[in-house]
Each structure stands twice: as C-alpha cells, then as structure tokens.
C-alpha positions as CSV (number, residue, x, y, z in Angstrom):
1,X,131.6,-172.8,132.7
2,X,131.8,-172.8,136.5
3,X,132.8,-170.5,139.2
4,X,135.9,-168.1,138.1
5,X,138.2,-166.9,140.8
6,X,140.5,-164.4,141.1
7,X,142.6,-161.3,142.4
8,X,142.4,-158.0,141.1
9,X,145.9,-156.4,140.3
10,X,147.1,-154.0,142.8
11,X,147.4,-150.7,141.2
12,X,146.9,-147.2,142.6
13,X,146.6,-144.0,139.9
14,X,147.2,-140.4,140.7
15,X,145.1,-137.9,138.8
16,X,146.5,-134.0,138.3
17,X,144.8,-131.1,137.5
18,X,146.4,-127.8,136.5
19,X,144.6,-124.2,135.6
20,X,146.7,-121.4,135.6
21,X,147.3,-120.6,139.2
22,X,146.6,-123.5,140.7
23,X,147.9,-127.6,140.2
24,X,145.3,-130.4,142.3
25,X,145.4,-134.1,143.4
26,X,142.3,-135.9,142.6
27,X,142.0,-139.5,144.3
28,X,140.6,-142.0,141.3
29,X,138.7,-145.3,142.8
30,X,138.0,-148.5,141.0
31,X,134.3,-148.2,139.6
32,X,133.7,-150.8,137.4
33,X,134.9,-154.3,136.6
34,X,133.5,-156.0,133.4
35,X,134.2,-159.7,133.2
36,X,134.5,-161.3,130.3
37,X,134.7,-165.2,131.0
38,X,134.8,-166.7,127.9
39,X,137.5,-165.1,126.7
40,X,139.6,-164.8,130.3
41,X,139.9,-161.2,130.1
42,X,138.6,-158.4,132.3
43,X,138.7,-154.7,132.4
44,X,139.0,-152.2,135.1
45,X,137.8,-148.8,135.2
46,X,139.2,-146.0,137.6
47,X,136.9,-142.9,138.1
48,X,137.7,-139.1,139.3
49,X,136.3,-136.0,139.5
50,X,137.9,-133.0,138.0
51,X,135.5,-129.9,138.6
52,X,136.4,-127.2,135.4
53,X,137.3,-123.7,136.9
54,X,134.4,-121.1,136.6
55,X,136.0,-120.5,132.9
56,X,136.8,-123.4,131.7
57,X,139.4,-122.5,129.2
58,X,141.8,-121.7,132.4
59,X,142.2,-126.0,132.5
60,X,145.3,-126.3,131.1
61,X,146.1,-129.9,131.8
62,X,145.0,-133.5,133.1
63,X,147.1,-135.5,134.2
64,X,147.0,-139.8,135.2
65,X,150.1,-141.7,136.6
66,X,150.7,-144.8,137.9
67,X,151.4,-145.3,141.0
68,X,153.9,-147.9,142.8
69,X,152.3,-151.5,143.2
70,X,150.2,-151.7,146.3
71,X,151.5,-154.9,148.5
C-alpha cells in the first residue's frame, strides 16, 4: 500500500460540567488519530479535563455536544 492522504473532518465539541452551584465549559482538543489503512477507516479521539469538586458526589452531570461544522 502506498501513501494515504487525507482531510480530517471539521468538527468542534463542547464539554459541560455541572455540580450543584455551579455549570462549566471545558474546551476538548483532538488527541489521537488511529489509522487503520487496510480497512480505510480512522478514529478520532477528543480529550478534556473535568476536575471533580472537593466532594465528588456534588458532580451532577457531564455533558458533550456537537458543535456547528468548522469551515
């Protein structure tokens, strides 16, 4: 198999935290892309960081949306 070119789809994600007082943005970013030639497929992975309040039971939610198409 020879060279393999391509563009990555233009996605953007919003991440949302909510405790009990409080809801927060976190900004994913694009961490990993695994080829898989043989088969033409790829995967992407996003990664964020969502810190857990000093008692973590007060996380009540975790949220991931899509965002509009980048252009």
């Amino acid at each position: 198999m020879g060279p393999v070119a391509f563009e990555l789809p233009r996605v953007s994600f919003a991440v949302w935290s909510r405790t009990d007082t409080v809801r927060s943005e976190h900004r994913p970013a694009l961490d990993t892309v695994i080829l898989h030639p043989s088969e033409w497929l790829f995967e992407l992975v996003w990664r964020a960081r969502v810190a857990t309040p000093s008692a973590p039971d007060r996380l009540r939610a975790v949220q991931v949306y899509e965002r509009e198409v980048i252009a």
